[in-house]
BAMI-634956 format. One line per 5 residues: their letters; for each residue x, y, z of C-alpha. Coordinates in nm, 3 decimals. Example, Ala and Ser with C-alpha at 12.3 -4.5 7.8 and 13.67 -1.06 7.14 Angstrom:
BAMI-634956
AS> 1.230:-0.450:0.780; 1.367:-0.106:0.714
end
This chain:
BAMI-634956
XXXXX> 0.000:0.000:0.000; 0.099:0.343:0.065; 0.331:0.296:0.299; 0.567:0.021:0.118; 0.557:0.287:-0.171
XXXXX> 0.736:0.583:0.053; 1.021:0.352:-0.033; 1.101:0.469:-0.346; 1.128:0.847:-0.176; 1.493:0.777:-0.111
XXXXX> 1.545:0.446:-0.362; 1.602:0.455:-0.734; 1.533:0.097:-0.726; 1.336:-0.140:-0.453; 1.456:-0.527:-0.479
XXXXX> 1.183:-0.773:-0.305; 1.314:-1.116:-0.228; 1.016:-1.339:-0.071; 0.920:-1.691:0.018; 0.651:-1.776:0.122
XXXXX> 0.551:-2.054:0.384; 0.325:-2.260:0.245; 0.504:-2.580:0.120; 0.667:-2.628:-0.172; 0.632:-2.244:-0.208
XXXXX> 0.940:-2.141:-0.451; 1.148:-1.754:-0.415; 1.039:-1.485:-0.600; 1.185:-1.163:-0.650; 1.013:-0.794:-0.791
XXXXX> 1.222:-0.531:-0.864; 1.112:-0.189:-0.957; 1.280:0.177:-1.019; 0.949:0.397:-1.003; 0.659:0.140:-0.854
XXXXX> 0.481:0.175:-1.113; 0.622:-0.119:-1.364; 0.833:-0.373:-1.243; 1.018:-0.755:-1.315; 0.930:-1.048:-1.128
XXXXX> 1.159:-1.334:-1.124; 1.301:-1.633:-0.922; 1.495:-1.567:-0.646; 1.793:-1.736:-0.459; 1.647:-1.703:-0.107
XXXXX> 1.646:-2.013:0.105; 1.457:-1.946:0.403; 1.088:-1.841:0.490; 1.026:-1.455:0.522; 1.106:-1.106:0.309
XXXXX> 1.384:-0.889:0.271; 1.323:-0.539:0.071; 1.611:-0.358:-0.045; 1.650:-0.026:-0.116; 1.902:0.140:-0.327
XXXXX> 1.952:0.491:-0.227; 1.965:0.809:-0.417; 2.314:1.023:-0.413; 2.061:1.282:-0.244; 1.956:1.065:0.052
XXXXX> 2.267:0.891:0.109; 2.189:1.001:0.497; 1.984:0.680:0.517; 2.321:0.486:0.465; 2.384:0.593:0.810
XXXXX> 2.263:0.356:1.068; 2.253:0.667:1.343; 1.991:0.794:1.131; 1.839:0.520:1.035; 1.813:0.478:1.410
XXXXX> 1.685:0.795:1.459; 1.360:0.750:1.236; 1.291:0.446:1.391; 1.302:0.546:1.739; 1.097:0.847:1.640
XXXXX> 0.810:0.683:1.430; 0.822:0.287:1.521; 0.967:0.330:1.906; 0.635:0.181:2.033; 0.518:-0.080:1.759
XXXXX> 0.400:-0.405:1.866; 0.613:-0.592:1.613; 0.975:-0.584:1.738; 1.208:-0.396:1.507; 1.608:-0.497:1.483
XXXXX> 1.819:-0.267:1.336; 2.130:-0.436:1.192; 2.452:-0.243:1.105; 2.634:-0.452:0.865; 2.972:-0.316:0.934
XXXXX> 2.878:-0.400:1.297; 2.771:-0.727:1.215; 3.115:-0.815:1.098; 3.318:-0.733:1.380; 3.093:-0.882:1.589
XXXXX> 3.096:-1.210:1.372; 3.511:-1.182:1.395; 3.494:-1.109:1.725; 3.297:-1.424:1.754; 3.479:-1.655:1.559
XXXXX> 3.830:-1.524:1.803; 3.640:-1.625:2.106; 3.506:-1.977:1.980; 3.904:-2.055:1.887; 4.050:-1.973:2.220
XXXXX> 3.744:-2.154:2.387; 3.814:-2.481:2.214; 4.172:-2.452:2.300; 4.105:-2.425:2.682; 3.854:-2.734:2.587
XXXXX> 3.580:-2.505:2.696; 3.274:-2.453:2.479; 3.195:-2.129:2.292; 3.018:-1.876:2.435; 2.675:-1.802:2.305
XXXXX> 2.653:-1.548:2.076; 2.468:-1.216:2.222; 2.133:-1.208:2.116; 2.012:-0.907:1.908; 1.815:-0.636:2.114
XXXXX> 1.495:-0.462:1.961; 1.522:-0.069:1.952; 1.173:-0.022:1.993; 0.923:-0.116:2.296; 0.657:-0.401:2.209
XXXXX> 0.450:-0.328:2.567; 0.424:0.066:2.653; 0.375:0.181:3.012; 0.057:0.339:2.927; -0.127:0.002:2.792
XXXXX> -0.047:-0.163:3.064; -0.293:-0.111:3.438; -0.209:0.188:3.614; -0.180:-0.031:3.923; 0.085:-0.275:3.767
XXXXX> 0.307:0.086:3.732; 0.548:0.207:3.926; 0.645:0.557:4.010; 0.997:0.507:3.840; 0.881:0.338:3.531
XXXXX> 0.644:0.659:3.483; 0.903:0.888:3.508; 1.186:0.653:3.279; 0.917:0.707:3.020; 0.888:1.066:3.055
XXXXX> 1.274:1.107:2.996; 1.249:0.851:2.708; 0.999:1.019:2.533; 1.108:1.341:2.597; 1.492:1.302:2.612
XXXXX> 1.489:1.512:2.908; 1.661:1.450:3.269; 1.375:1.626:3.439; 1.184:1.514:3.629; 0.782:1.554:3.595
XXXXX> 0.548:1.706:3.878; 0.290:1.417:3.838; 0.110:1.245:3.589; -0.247:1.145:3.485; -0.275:0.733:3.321
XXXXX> -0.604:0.752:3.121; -0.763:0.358:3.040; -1.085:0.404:2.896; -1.228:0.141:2.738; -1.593:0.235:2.690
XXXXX> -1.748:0.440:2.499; -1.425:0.487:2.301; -1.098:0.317:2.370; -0.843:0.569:2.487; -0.503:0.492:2.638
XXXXX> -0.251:0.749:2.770; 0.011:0.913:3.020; -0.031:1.323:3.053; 0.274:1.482:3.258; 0.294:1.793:3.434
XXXXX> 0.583:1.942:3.390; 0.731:2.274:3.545; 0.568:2.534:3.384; 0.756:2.878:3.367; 0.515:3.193:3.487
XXXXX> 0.584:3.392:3.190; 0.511:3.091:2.974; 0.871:3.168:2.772; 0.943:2.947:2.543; 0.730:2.677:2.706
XXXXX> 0.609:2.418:2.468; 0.434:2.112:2.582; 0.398:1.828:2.342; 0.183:1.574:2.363; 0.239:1.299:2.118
XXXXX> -0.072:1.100:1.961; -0.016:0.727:1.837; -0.280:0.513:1.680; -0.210:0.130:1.769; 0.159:0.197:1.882
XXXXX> 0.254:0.356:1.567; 0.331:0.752:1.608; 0.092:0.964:1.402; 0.176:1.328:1.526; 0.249:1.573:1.786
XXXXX> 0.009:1.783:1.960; -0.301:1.807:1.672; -0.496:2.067:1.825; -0.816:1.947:1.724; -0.802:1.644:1.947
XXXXX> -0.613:1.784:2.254; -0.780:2.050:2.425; -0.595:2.398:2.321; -0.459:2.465:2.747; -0.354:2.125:2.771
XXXXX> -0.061:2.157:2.507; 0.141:2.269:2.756; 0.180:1.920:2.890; 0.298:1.661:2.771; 0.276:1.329:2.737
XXXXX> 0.103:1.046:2.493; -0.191:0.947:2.349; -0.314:0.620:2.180; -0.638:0.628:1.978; -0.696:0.346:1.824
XXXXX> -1.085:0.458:1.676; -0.956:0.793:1.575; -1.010:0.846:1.170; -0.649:0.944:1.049; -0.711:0.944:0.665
XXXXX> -0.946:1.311:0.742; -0.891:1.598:0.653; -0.854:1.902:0.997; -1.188:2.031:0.963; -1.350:1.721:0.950
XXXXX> -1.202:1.647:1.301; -1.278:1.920:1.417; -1.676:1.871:1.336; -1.676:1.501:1.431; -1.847:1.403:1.732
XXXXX> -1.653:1.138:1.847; -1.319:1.413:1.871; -1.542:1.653:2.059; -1.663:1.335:2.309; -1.231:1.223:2.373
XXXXX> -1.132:1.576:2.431; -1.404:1.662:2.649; -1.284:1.296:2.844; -0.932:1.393:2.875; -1.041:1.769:2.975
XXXXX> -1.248:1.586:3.300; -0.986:1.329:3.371; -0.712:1.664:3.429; -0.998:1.822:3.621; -1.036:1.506:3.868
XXXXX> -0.691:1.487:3.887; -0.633:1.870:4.016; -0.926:1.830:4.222; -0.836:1.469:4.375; -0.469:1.642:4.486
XXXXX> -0.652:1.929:4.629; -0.922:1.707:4.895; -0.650:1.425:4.958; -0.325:1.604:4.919; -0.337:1.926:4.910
XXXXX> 0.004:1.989:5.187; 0.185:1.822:4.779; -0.049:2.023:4.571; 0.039:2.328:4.715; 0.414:2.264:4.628
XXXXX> 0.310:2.172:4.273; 0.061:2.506:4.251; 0.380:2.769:4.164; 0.473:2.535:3.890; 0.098:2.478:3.743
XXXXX> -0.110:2.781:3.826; -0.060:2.948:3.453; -0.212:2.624:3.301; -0.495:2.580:3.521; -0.571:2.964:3.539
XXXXX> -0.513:2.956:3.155; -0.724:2.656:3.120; -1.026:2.821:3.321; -1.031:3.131:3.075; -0.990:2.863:2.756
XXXXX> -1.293:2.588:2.915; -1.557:2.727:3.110; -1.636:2.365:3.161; -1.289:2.274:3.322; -1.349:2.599:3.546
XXXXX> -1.663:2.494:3.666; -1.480:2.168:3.750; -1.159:2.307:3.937; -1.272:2.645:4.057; -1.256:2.492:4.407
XXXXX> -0.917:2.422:4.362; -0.760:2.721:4.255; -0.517:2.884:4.486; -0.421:3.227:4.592; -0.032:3.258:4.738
XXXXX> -0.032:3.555:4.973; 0.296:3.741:5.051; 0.305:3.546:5.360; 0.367:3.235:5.177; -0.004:3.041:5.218
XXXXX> -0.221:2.918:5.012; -0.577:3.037:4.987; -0.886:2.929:4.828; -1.097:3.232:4.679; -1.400:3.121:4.955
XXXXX> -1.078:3.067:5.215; -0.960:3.455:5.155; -1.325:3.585:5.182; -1.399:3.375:5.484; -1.057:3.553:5.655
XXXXX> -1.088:3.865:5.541; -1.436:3.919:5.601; -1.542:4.308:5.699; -1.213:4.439:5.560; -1.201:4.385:5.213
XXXXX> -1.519:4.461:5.081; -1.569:4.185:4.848; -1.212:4.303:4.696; -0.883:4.029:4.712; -0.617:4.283:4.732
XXXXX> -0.285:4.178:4.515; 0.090:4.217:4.435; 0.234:4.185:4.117; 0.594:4.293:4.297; 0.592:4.211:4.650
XXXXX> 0.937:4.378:4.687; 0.905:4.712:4.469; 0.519:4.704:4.627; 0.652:4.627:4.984; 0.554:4.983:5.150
XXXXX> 0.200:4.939:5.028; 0.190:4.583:5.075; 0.275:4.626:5.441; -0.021:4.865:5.503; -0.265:4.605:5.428
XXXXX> -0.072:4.333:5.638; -0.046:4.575:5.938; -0.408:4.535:5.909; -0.429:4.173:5.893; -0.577:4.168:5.516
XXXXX> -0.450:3.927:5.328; -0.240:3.993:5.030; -0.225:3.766:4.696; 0.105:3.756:4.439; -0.013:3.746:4.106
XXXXX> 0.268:3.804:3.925; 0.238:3.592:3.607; 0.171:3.712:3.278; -0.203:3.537:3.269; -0.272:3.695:3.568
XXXXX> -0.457:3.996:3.416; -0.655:3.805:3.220; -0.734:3.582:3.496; -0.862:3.834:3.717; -1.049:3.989:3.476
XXXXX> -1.218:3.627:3.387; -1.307:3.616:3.764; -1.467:3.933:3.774; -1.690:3.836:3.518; -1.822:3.521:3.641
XXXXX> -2.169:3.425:3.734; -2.094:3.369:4.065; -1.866:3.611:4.143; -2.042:3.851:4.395; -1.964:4.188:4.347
XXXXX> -1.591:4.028:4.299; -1.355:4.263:4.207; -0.978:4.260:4.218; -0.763:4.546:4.315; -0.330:4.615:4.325
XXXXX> -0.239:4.720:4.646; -0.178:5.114:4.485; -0.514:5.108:4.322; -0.751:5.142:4.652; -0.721:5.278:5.021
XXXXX> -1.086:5.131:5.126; -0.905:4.884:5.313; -0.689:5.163:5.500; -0.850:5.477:5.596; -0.898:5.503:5.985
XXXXX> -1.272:5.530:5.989; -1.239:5.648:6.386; -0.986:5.917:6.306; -1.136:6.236:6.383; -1.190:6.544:6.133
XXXXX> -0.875:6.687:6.034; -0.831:7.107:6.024; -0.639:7.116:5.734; -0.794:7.231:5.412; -0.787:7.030:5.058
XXXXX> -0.829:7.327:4.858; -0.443:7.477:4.930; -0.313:7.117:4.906; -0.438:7.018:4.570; -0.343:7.345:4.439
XXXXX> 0.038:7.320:4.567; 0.081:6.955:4.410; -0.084:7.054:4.065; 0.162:7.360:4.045; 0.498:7.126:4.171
XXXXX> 0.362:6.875:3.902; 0.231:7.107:3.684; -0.079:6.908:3.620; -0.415:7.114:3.650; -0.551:6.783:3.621
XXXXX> -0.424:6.580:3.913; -0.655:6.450:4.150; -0.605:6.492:4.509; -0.805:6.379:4.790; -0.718:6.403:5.161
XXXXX> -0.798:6.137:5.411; -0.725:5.989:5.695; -0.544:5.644:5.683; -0.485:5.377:5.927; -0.062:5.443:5.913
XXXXX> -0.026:5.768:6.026; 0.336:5.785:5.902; 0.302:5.718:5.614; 0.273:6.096:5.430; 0.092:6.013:5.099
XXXXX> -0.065:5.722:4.834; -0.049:5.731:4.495; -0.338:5.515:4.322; -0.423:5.452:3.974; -0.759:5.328:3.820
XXXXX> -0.721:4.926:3.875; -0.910:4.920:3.542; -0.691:5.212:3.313; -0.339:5.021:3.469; -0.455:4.695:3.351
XXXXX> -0.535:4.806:2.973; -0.195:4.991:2.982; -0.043:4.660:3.100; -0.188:4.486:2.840; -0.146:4.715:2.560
XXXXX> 0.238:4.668:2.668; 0.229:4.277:2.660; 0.056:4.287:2.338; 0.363:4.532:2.187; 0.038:4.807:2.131
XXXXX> 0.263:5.112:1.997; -0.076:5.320:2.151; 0.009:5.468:2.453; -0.215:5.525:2.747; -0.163:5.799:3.002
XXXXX> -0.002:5.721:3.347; -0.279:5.894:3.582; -0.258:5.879:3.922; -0.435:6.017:4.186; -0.289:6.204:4.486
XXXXX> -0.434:6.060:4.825; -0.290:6.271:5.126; -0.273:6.144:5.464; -0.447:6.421:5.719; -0.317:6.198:6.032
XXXXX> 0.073:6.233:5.883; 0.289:6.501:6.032; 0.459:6.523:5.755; 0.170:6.668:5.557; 0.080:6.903:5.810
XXXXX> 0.416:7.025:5.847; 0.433:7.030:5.409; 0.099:7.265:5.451; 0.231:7.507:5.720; 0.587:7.572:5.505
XXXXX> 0.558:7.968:5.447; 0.847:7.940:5.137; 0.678:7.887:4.831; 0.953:7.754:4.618; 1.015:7.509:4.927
XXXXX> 0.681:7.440:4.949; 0.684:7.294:4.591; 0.992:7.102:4.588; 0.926:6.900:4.894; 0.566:6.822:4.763
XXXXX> 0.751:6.731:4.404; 0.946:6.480:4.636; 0.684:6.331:4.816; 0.533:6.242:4.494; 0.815:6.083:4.344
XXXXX> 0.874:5.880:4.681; 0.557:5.784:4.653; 0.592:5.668:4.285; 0.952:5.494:4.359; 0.739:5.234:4.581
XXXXX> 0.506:5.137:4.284; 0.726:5.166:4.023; 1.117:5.267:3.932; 1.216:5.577:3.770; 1.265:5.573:3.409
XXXXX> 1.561:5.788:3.217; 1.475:6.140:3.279; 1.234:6.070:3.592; 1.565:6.016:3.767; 1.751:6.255:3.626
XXXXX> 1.521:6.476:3.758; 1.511:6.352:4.079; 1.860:6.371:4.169; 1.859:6.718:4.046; 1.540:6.770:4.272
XXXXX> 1.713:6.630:4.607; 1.996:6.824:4.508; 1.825:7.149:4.484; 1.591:7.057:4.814; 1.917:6.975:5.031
XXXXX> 2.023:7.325:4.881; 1.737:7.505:4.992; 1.719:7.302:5.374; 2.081:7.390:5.440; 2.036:7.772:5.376
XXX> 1.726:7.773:5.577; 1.975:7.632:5.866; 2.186:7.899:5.784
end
């Protein structure tokens, strides 16, 4: 059929020598140099079987080379249930010679000759994933990972489908470390039909979020001879990824309820594929959204009802996050001073994962806010009124910013040294963020909004400074403290900042004076 023909891809000429077994059956050979016409005569060979020769091209002479010969066969016929021998002729000599030296000094020590070494197959008759998940051991799962894989890593864990009814599905899916930024993280998930290798990763039977695994399939029902789009209309495709989509979900959710002291260890490693995997599925996040975890900057690990239930009456329906805990430390501390919990999300699906939250059915008036977006969580609702005036204090910052725009707002917050917060729209950051990721070359304005602490001395003393030039230049650096601990200073920002402490230390040393 089609496959003998591929052999005249890197052949000039094919050379069949057969005999059959039936007795009394004679030799025959068929020779051919295109597969279309072709000779048939008797042939020489004495024993029962076929040999096919191939006579390669000057072009494909690579074939001549049993390391890539080997190669080919490892990567397409590694699993077949017939046992392949590859035999290098070269080889075969030396080992015959070799042989031959041996049996001679045996018989003159009047011992008998050692038995020659039997030949080895290169491939593996009886894969790990046919065989029961209970007759597996932990070791043979993970010397087939590095087999398949070529890889010295280890995996996290591992899934061993066996379905037998309504389709017949066999398989090992691995979860390997996945990188947060997803960085030149490929998964691969090879798909064999009957032992024989068909493809890597074909999106139209693996779920799209679960490419970033890896590990094997074998589909013996699946059509092969189809074109993409039919597989991707044909019910019995949509019924085996839907199957392997649960069996990851049961999985996540089985570590979570029985292990979840080794699930939290694995959840740095897998969060971007589950979280990614919720926004892909909605099915799959119906299944694991009780096992999704939130890492605070304490180090825990936190269910979404788990944060609620501690953070009750301080949070407002709001999980407050980091996506810095060190550059954010000064604001994450405020919240933690107050006992509110504080979540890292730090990974690049992280804004579309929040935003995927928010949007749920069940959410709840869910919302997520950065730790420099909101002071809800931090004013001092038992501080009493404050005599200073907003009016002069929003009019000194937008002249030392020059920005008739800026928003100011004066209030009193739980740390009363701290001087002043600057917050931006949660929603404005997040489409700037994104633009960013996406390379966008459309800018959106940095906008923050000036929130001044009435129980700081600091600001009181700022508000009773009689020099107006002063005046200005401390407010300037208040702001640009303020900005340091959400963000660093870019080129001229800090240019102008060391000229600014410069000319402040200046004017502070001649008021000594």
């Amino acid at each position: 059929g089609l496959g003998f023909y591929a052999a005249f891809m890197p052949a000039d000429k094919v050379t069949i020598d057969t005999l059959s077994y039936r007795e009394g059956a004679k030799a025959v050979r068929w020779e051919s140099e295109d597969g279309m016409a072709y000779e048939m005569s008797d042939s020489d060979r004495a024993e029962r079987g076929t040999t096919v020769t191939l006579h390669i091209t000057d072009e494909e002479k690579e074939f001549l080379d049993s390391l890539r010969v080997r190669e080919v066969l490892e990567r397409y016929c590694g699993y077949m249930a017939v046992p392949i021998y590859l035999v290098d002729v070269q080889d075969e000599k030396l080992k015959a010679e070799e042989a031959e030296k041996a049996a001679k000094e045996a018989a003159e020590k009047g011992e008998a000759a050692p038995a020659p070494k039997a030949a080895e197959p290169i491939n593996d008759t009886h894969p790990l994933w046919l065989k029961n998940p209970r007759d597996c051991t932990e070791e043979e799962y993970k010397d087939t990972y590095r087999k398949l894989f070529h890889t010295f890593e280890e995996p996290l864990f591992w899934i061993h489908l066996n379905v037998d009814y309504p389709f017949n599905l066999k398989g090992i899916l691995y979860f390997p470390r996945i990188r947060k930024d997803f960085g030149g993280q490929e998964g691969q998930i090879k798909l064999f039909n009957r032992q024989v290798f068909v493809a890597d990763n074909i999106k139209e039977i693996i779920p799209e979020f679960l490419l970033l695994l890896r590990g094997v399939l074998d589909c013996p029902d699946l059509p092969l001879n189809v074109s993409r789009s039919f597989l991707q209309n044909d019910g019995y495709v949509r019924k085996l990824s839907a199957h392997i989509t649960k069996k990851v979900a049961d999985k996540l959710n089985s570590l979570m309820n029985t292990e979840r002291e080794k699930y939290q260890t694995y959840w740095d490693d897998i969060h971007p594929f589950v979280k990614y995997g919720c926004i892909r599925d909605a099915k799959f996040h119906e299944a694991v959204k009780g096992s999704i975890l939130f890492k605070t900057t304490a180090g825990e690990y936190l269910t979404l009802a788990e944060y609620r239930a501690r953070n009750e009456g301080k949070t407002e329906k709001k999980v407050y996050y980091t996506t810095d805990a060190a550059r954010q430390a000064a604001s994450v501390a405020l919240y933690t001073a107050r006992n509110i919990d504080v979540v890292v999300m730090d990974s690049v699906i992280d804004i579309s994962f929040m935003q995927h939250m928010e949007q749920q059915e069940d959410a709840d008036g869910l919302t997520f806010a950065r730790v420099d977006a909101d002071v809800d969580g931090l004013v001092d609702k038992d501080a009493e009124n404050s005599e200073l005036a907003l009016e002069p204090l929003e009019k000194l910052f937008r002249d030392a910013l020059g920005d008739e725009q800026l928003k100011v707002k004066l209030q009193p917050l739980a740390d009363g040294d701290l001087p002043l917060m600057l917050l931006e729209d949660e929603q404005m950051r997040r489409y700037r963020e994104m633009a960013a990721m996406y390379g966008d070359n459309f800018k959106l304005p940095e906008r923050a909004e000036v929130v001044l602490n009435s129980k700081c001395e600091a600001i009181r003393a700022l508000a009773a400074v009689k020099d107006p030039e002063l005046q200005k230049l401390l407010a300037k650096q208040y702001f640009d403290i303020a900005r340091m601990s959400t963000r660093p200073l870019e080129n001229e920002e800090l240019s102008a900042f060391i000229r600014q402490s410069y000319q402040l230390a200046a004017r502070l040393a001649e008021k000594e004076d």
